[in-house]
VOMISE-167156 format. One record per atom (N, C-alpha, C, O): x, y, z. Coordinates in steps of 0.2 Angstrom, whole numbers, plus 5000, padded with zeros to 4 digits. Last residue first. Example, Ala and Ser with C-alpha at 12.3 -4.5 7.8 and 13.67 -1.06 7.14 Angstrom:
residues 2
506449895035
506849955036
506450005039
506750065040
506649725039
506249785039
506649845039
507149835042
This chain:
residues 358
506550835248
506750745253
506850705246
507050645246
506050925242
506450895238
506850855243
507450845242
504950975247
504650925243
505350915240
505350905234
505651025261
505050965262
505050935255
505150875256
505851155254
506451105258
506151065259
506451025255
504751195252
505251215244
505651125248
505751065245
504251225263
503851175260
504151175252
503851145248
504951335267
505051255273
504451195266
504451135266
504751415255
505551405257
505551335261
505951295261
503451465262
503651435256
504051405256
503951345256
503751505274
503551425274
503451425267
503151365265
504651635270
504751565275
504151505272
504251465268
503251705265
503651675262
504351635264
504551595260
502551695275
502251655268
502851635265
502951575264
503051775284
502951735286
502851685280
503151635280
503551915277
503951885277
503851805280
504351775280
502552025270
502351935269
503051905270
503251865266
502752155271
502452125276
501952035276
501552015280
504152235272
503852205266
503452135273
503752105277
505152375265
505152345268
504452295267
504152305261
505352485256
506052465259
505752395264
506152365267
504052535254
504752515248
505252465251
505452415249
503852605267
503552545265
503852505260
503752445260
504952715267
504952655272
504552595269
504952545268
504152795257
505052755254
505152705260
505552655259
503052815262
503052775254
503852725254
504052665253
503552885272
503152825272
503052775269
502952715271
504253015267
504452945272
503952885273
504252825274
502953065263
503553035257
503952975260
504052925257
502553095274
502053055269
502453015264
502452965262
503253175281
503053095283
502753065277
502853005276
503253305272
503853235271
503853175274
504253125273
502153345274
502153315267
502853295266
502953255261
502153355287
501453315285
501953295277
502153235275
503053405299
503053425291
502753355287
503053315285
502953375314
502353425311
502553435302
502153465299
503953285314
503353275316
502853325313
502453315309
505053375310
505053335307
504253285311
504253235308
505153465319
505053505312
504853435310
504353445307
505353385328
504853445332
504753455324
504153455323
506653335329
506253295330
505653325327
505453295322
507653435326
507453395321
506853355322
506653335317
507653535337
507953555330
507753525324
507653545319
507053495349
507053565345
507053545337
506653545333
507953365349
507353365350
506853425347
506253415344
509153445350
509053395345
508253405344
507953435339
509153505363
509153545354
509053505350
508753525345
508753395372
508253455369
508453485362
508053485358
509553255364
509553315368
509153365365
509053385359
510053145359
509353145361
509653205366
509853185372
511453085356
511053145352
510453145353
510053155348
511652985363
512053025366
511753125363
511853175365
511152885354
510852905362
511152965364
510852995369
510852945337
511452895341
511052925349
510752985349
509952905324
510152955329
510552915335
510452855338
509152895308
509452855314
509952905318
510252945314
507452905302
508252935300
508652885307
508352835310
506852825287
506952825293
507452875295
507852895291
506652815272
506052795275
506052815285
505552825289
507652815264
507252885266
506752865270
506252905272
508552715262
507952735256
507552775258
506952775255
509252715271
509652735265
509052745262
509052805259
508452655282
508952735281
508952745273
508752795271
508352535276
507452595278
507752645279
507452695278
509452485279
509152485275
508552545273
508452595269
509752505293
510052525288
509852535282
509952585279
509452425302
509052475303
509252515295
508852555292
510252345307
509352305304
509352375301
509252365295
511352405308
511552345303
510652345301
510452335295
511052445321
511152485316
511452455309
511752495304
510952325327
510352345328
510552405322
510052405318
512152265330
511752225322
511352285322
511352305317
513152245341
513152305334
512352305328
512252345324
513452155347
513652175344
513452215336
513552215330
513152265362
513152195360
513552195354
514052235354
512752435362
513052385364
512952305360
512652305355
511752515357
512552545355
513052465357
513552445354
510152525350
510652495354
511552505352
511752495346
509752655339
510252585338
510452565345
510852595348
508552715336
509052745340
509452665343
509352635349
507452805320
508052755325
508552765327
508952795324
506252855317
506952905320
507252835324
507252825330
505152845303
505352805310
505952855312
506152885307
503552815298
504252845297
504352845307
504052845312
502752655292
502852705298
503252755301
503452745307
502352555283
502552625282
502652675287
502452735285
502552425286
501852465289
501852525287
501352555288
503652395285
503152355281
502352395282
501852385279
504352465296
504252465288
504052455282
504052485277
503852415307
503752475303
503952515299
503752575298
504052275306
503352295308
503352385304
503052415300
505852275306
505252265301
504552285300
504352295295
506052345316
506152385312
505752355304
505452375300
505352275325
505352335327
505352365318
504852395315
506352145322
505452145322
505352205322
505052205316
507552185325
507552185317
506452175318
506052195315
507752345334
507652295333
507352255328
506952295325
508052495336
508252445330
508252385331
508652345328
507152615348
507752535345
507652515340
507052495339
506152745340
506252665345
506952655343
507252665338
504852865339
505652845340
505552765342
505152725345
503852875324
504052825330
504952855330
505352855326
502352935318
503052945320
503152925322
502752935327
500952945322
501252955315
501952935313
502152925307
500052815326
500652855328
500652895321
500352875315
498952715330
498952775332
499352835329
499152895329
499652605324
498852655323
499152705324
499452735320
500552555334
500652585328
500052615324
500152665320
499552535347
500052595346
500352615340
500552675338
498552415341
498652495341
498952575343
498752635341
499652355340
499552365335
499052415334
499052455330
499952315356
500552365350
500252385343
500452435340
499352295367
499152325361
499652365356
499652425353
500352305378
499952235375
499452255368
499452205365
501452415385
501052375380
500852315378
501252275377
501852475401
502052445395
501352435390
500852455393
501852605406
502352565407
502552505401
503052505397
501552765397
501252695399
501852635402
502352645398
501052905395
501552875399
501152815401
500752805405
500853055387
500352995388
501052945390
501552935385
500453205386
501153155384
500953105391
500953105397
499153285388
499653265381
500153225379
500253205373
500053355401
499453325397
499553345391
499853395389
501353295410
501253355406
500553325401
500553265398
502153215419
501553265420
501353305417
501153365419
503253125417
503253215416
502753235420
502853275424
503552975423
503053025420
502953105420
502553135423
504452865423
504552935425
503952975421
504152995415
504852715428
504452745424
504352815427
504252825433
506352625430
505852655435
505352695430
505752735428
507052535416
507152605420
506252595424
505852555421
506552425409
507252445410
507452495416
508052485420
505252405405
505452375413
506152395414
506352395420
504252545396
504952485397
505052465404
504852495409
503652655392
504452675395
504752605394
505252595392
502952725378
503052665382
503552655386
504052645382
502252875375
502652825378
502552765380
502152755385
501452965365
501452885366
501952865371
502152815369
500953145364
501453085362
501153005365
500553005367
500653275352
500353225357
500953165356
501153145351
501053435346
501053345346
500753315351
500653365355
501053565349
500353545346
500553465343
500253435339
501953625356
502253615347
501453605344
501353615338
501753585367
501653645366
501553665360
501253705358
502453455368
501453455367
501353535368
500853555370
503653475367
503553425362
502753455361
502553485356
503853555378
504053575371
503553535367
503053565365
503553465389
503253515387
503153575382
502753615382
504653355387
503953345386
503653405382
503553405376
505953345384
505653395382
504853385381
504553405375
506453215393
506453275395
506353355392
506653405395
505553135386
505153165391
505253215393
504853265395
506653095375
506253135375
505853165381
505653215380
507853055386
508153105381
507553125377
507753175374
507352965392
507353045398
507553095393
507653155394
507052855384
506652895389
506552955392
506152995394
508352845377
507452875374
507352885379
507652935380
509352815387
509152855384
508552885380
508452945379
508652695392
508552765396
508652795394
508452845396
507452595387
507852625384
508052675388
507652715388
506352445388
506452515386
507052525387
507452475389
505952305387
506352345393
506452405392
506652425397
505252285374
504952285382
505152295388
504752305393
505652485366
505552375369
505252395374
505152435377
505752615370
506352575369
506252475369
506652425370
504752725362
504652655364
505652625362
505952625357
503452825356
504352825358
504152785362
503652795365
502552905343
502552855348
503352845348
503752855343
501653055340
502153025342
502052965345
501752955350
500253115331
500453095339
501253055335
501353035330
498953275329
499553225327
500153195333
500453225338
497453255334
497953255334
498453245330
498353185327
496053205335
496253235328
496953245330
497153265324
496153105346
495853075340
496153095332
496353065327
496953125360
496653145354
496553145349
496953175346
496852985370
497453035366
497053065361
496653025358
496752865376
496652925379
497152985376
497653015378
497152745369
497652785374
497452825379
497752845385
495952735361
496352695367
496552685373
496352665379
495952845354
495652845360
495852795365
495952805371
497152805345
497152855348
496752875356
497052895361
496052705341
496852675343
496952745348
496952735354
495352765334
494652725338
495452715343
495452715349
495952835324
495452875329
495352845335
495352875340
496352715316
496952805320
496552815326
496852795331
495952625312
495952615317
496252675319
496252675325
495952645296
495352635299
495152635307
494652635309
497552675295
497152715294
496352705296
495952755296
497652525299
498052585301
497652645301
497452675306
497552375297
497052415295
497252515299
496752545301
498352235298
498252265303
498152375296
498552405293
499052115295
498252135292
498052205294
497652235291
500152105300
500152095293
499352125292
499152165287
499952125314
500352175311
500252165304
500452215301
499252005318
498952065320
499152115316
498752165314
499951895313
499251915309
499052005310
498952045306
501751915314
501151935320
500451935314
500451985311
502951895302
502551945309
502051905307
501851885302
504751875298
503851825299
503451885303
503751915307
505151985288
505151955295
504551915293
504151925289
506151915272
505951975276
505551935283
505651875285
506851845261
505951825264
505651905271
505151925272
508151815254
507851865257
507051855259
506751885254
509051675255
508551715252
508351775254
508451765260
511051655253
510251655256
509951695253
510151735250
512251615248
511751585245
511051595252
510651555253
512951655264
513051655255
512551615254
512451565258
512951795273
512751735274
512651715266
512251755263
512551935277
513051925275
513151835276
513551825281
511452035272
511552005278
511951935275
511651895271
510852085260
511352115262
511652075268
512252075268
509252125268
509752105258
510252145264
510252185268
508652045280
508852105277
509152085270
509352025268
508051915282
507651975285
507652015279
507252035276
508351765275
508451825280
508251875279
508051875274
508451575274
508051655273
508551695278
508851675283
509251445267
509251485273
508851555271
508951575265
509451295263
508751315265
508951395269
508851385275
510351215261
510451295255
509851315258
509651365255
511751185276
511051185270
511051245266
511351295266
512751215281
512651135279
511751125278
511251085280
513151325284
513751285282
513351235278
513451225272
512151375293
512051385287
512551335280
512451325275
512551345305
512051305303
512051315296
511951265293
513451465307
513751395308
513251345304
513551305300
512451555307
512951575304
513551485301
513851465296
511751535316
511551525312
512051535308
511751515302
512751555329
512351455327
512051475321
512051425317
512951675328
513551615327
513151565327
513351515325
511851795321
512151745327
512551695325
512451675319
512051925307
511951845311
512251835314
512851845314
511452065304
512352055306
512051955310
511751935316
510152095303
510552085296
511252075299
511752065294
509251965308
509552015311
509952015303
510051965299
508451835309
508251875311
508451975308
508052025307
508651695300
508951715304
508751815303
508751845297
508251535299
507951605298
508351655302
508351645308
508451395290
508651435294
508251505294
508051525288
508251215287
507851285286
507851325291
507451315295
508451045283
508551085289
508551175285
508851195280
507950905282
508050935279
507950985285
507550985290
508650755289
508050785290
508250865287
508550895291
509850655292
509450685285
508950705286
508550675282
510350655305
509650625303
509250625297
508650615297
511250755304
511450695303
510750645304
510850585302
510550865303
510750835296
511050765296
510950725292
509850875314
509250865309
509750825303
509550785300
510950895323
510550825325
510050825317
510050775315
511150995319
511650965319
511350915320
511650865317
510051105322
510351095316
510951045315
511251045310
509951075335
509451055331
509751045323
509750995319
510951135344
510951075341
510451035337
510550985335
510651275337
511451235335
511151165333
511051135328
509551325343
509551285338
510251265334
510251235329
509551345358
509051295355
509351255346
509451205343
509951475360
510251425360
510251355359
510751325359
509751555343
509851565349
510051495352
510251455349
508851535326
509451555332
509351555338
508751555340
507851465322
507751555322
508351565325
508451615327
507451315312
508051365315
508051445314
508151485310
506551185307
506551265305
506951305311
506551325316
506751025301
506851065305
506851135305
507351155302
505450915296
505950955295
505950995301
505551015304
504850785300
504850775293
505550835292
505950815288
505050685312
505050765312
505250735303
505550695301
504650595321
504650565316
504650635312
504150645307
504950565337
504350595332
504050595325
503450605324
505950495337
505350475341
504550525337
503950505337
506650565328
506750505326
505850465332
505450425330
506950695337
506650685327
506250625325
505750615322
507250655347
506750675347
506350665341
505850635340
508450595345
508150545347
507450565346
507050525345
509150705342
509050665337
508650615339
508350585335
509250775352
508750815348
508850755344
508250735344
509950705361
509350715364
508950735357
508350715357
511150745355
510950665355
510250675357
509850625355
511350865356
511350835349
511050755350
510850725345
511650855368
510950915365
510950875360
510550825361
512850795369
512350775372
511550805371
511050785373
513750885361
513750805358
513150785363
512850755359
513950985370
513351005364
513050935361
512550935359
514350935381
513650955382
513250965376
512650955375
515650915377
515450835378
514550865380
514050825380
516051055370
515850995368
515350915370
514950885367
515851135385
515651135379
515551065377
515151025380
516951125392
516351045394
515851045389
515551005387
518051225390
518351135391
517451075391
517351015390
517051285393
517251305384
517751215387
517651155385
517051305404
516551295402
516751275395
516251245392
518251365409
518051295412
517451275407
517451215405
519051435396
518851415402
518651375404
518751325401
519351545384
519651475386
519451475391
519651535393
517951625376
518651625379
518851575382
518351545383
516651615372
517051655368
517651665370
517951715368
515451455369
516251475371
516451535369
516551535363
513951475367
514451475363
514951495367
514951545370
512751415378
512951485377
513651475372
514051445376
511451325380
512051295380
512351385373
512151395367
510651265390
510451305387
511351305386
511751275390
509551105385
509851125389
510251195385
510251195379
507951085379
508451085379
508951115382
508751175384
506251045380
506651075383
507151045382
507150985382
504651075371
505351005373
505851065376
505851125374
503151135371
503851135371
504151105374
504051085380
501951135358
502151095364
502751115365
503051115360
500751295358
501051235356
501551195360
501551215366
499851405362
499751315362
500051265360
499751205359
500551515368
500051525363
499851425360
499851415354
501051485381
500451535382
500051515375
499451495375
502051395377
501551365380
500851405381
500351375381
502851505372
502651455366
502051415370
501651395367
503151595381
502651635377
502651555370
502351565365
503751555391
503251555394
502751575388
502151575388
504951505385
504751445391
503851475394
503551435398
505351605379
504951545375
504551495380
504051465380
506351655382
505651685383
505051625381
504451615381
507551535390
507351595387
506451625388
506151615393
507551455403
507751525405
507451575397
507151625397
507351315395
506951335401
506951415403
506451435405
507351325378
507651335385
507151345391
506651375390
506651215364
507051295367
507251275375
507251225377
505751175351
506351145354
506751225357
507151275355
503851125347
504551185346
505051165353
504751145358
503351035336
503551055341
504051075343
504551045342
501751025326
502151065328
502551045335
502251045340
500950925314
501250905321
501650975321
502050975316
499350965303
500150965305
500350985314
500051015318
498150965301
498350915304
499050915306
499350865310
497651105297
497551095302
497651025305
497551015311
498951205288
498951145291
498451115296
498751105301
498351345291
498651295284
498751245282
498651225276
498651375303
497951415301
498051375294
497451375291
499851325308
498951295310
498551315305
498051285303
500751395301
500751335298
500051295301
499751255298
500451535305
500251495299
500251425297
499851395292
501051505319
500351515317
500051495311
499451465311
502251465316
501851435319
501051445318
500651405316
502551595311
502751525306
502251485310
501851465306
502551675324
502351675318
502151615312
501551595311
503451585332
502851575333
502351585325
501951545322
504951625326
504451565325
503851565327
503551535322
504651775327
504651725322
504551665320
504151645315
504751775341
504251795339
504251785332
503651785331
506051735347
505451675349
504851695343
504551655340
507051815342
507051745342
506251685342
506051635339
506551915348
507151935342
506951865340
506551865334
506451905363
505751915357
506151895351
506051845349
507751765367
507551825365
506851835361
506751795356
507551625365
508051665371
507651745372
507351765377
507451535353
507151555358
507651615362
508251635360
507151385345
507551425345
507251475349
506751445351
506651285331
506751285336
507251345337
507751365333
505351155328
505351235326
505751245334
505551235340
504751015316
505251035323
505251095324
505451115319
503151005309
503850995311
504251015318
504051035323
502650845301
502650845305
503350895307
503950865308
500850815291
501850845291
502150865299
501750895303
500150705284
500250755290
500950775290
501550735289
């Protein structure tokens, strides 16, 4: 029986890979011990105990980025995570550690090496977080997302995803996904989705050419998000949902997606061949136009700044480019090239490469 540690959290970006990995390692391991190591405040606190596995809580403990009261207590706090996660290892008998980022996993990866317990990073995004970026110092076990994600000596394994989105049957489900929504079956549809918070520039920057959009003969998808107040046009045709629980059959349904660059986002719909118009979160540190990058250069996507979601835009490029059948098809091929729907496999290849060389 193997038994491992899986730790990391704060953010979907975060939590929804390990899960992934988690899932596989049940559906592969039916005696394998899993226990995932995160925050009381991240998303983990609700969506690791939702799908069944056990969570340890660690304290959340945010990287220093300026001299103050907190960056002075740092230290004697991480030195105290560090001591919690090794007592963990050692009371559980943790064979290895697997690292998504976020707050949870600094100390894991410093607690795993000084407990020689072999240590395997994943890091999400093609611009990396500081804990993985630090973690990686002190193992060769590191996968990433994107080629090119600037961290030395890593593999490329691409995203862990969701059974739902690896097996998921696109063209057999158009019709039945479509009706879902309440959408027409023979249409050609749009889907536009800022996340689960949504986006307010996608949101008001296409609704506000609803009646364009479904005059043109499109049907749309929105997802608005908990970000902004939900504004539904009122135009039939342009289908207005708060949020989503069936995402797999919103990528059914679509032909075309606006969305954020988030690296799950940008993976699910690449690997799914899903031509895409990405619109980079502009804040934080930038990575979103970093994920996104790849499936641009190779035709699969175009990328569009918030500031350029205006009706002429919407006119001029959105509108020719949903209705021209014979360059989504080509976008699809060169999306699906560019991206790649066994990045779970191949993580726990890499966790089971790290395992047999204890």
């Amino acid at each position: 029986m193997t038994r491992y540690l899986l730790a990391g959290g704060g953010t979907a970006g975060h939590v929804n890979p390990l899960l992934a990995l988690a899932d596989l390692i049940r559906a592969e391991e039916s005696d394998a011990e899993i226990v995932v190591l995160g925050t009381r405040e991240g998303l983990e606190a609700r969506l690791v105990p939702e799908r069944g596995y056990e969570l340890v809580h660690i304290e959340r403990l945010p990287f220093p980025r300026r001299p103050n009261l907190a960056a002075l207590r740092f230290p004697v706090r991480f030195a105290r995570a560090v001591r919690e996660t090794r007592a963990l290892i050692r009371e559980r008998s943790i064979d290895v550690v697997v690292g998504f980022g976020g707050y949870a996993s600094a100390p894991a990866y410093r607690a795993g090496a000084k407990e020689g317990v072999p240590v395997v990073i994943h890091e999400a995004n093609a611009k990396p977080g500081m804990a993985n970026k630090l973690g990686a110092r002190s193992t060769p076990y590191v996968a990433v997302t994107f080629e090119g994600t600037p961290i030395d000596g890593a593999r490329v394994t691409g995203m862990p995803l969701r059974p739902e989105i690896t097996g998921l049957d696109r063209a057999g489900l158009r019709a039945s996904a479509r009706e879902h929504f309440g959408l027409d079956p023979e249409k050609r549809t749009l889907l536009v989705t800022g996340g689960s918070l949504g986006a307010r520039a996608i949101n008001r920057g296409i609704s506000g050419s609803a009646a364009e959009i479904v005059a043109s003969g499109v049907q749309v998808l929105h997802i608005w998000g908990g970000l902004t107040e939900v504004e539904d046009p009122g135009v039939p045709g342009y289908t207005v949902i708060p949020y989503c629980d069936r995402m797999d059959l919103a990528l059914s349904a679509c032909d075309l997606a606006v969305s954020r660059a988030g690296s799950t986002t940008v993976s699910e719909l690449a690997g799914l061949g899903i031509p895409a118009v990405f619109v980079p979160y502009s804040y934080g540190n930038g990575e979103q136009r970093f994920n996104a990058a790849g499936v641009v250069s190779a035709g699969g996507a175009l990328m569009v700044e918030d500031e350029e979601l205006t009706p002429e835009w919407v006119r001029g490029t959105l509108l020719p480019l949903v209705r021209d059948e014979v360059r989504l098809a080509a976008m699809s091929e060169r999306a699906r090239g560019a991206g790649t729907l066994d990045g779970t496999a191949r993580l726990l290849e890499l966790v089971r490469e790290a395992l047999a060389a204890r």
